[in-house]
Every structure is written in C-alpha cells, then in structure tokens.
C-alpha positions in Angstrom: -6.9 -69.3 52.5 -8.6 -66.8 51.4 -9.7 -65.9 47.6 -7.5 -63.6 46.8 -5.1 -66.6 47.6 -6.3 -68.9 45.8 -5.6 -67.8 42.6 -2.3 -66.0 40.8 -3.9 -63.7 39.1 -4.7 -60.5 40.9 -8.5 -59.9 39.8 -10.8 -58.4 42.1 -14.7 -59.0 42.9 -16.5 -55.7 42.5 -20.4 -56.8 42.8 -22.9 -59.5 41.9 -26.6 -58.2 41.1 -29.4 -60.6 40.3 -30.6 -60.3 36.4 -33.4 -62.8 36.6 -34.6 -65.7 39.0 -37.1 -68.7 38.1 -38.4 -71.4 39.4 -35.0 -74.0 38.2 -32.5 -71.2 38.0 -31.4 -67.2 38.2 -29.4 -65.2 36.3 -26.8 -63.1 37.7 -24.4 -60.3 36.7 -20.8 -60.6 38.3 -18.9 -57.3 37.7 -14.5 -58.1 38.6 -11.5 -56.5 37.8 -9.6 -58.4 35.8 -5.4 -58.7 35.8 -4.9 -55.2 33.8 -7.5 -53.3 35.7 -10.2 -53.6 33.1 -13.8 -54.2 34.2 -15.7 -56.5 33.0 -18.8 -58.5 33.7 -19.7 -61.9 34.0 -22.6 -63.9 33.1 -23.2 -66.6 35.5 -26.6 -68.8 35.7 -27.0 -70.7 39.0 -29.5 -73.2 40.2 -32.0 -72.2 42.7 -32.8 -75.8 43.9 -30.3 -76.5 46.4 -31.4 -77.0 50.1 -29.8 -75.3 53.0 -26.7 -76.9 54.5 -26.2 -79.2 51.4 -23.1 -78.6 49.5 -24.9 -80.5 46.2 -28.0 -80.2 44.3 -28.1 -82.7 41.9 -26.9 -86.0 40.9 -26.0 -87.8 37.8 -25.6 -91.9 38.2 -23.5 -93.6 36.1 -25.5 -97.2 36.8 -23.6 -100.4 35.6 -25.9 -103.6 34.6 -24.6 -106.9 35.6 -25.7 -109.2 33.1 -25.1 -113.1 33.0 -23.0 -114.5 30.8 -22.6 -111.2 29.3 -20.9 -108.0 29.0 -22.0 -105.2 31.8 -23.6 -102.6 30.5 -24.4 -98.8 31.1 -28.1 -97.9 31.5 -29.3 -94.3 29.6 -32.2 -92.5 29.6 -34.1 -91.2 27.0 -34.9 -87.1 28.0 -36.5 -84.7 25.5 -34.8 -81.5 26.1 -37.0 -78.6 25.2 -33.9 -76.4 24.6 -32.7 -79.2 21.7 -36.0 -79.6 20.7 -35.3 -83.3 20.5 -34.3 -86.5 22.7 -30.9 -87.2 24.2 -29.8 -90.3 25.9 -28.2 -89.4 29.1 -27.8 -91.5 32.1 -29.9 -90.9 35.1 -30.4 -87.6 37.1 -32.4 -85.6 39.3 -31.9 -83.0 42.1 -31.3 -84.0 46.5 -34.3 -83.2 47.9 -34.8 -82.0 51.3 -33.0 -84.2 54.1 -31.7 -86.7 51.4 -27.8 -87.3 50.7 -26.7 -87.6 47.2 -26.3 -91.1 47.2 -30.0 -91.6 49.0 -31.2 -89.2 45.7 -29.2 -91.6 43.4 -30.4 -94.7 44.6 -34.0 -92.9 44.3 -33.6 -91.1 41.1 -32.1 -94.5 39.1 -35.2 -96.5 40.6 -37.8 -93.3 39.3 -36.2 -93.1 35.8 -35.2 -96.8 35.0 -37.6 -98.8 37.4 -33.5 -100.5 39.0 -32.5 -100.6 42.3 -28.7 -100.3 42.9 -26.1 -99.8 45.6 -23.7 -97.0 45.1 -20.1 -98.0 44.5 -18.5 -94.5 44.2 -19.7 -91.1 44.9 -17.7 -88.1 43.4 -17.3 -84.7 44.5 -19.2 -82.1 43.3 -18.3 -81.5 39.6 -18.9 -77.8 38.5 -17.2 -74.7 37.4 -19.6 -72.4 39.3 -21.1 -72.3 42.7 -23.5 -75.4 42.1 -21.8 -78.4 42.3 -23.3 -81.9 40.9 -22.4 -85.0 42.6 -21.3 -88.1 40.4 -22.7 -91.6 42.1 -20.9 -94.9 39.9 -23.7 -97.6 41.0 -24.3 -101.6 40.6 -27.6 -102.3 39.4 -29.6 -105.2 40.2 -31.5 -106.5 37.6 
C-alpha cells in the first residue's frame, strides 16, 4: 500500500530539510500540500537515538508490585525535568541500546531506575504519532 493510499485525503510530500540536530534529537522542516493545494510546513522533532534495524528507541514500563496481603501497586519514578524546571513522577524509561530488544531494555531500565527485577507480561507496539515509535512493556515485579 502505498502512502498516498493510506490516507483519504489527497495531500502531497513536497520535501523534508533538517533545521537542527543534537545529541537526543533533530529538528526538521516538512514542507506538504495539503487537501486544497495550499503549502504548508510542518514542524516535526525526531529522536536521533535509535539503532539501525530496530523499529523502537525507547521504552516506558508500566511495572506492577505484588505485595502480600496487600493491594498491587504501580512503581514511579521521580525525574527532574529541566524543561519543567521541577520533578515529575513517571514510571520507568530509558532508550534500546545497541543489540538489545525492548523488553531486554525494560527489564534493564526498571532494575537501573528502581533497583526491581521483573519479567515482562506485555509488550506494546510502538506508540507514537511520528516516525519514532516507543514501546510500552506491562511487567511483574519481584520484590
């Protein structure tokens, strides 16, 4: 199928041209055509982490604590985020490195953050509006 097919509105790619590239991301300009025949351009900010041949870059773990006698529980993080200039609590994440699946960088990036093992449950698909997808992992955590 190809993109044109894929979606019922007839716009049209025209270019993409890089606007700026870090270390964690790059910033592109995406000139289309949209429905009427207007052009217009599109921000879009991609990752720059992902390795070659993987189809995700990141993971997010939703980890689940069995506790005795007690309710489960989720297990957050607490992340300063210099664009908030404060803290969030968040649950566990981190990017695939080289020659590790998603749920290998889950299992890892839970035990980093939180000091739990766990074994994954559920992986998602990749999650995303844009070309970088993250992958979702549910996991049971041993405490």
């Amino acid at each position: 199928m190809s993109d044109s097919e894929k979606c019922p509105q007839k716009c049209s790619f025209i270019s993409e041209k890089t606007v700026h590239k870090g270390k964690w991301v790059q910033l592109s300009e995406i000139t289309y055509e949209d429905p009427n025949g207007v052009k217009r351009v599109w921000e879009s900010v991609e990752r720059t982490t992902r390795c070659p041949g993987s189809n995700v870059d990141a993971v997010e773990i939703i980890p689940i604590l069995k506790r005795l006698l007690h309710y489960e529980c989720l297990v957050l993080v607490e992340q300063y985020r210099p664009p908030l200039k404060a803290c969030t609590l968040e649950f566990p994440a981190g990017l695939v490195d080289k020659n590790e699946s998603p749920q290998q960088a889950a299992i890892r990036e839970l035990k980093e953050e939180t000091g739990y093992t766990a074994q994954i449950k559920h992986t998602s698909p990749g999650m995303n509006s844009n070309k970088n997808f993250d992958c979702l992992c549910l996991a049971r955590v041993y405490h």
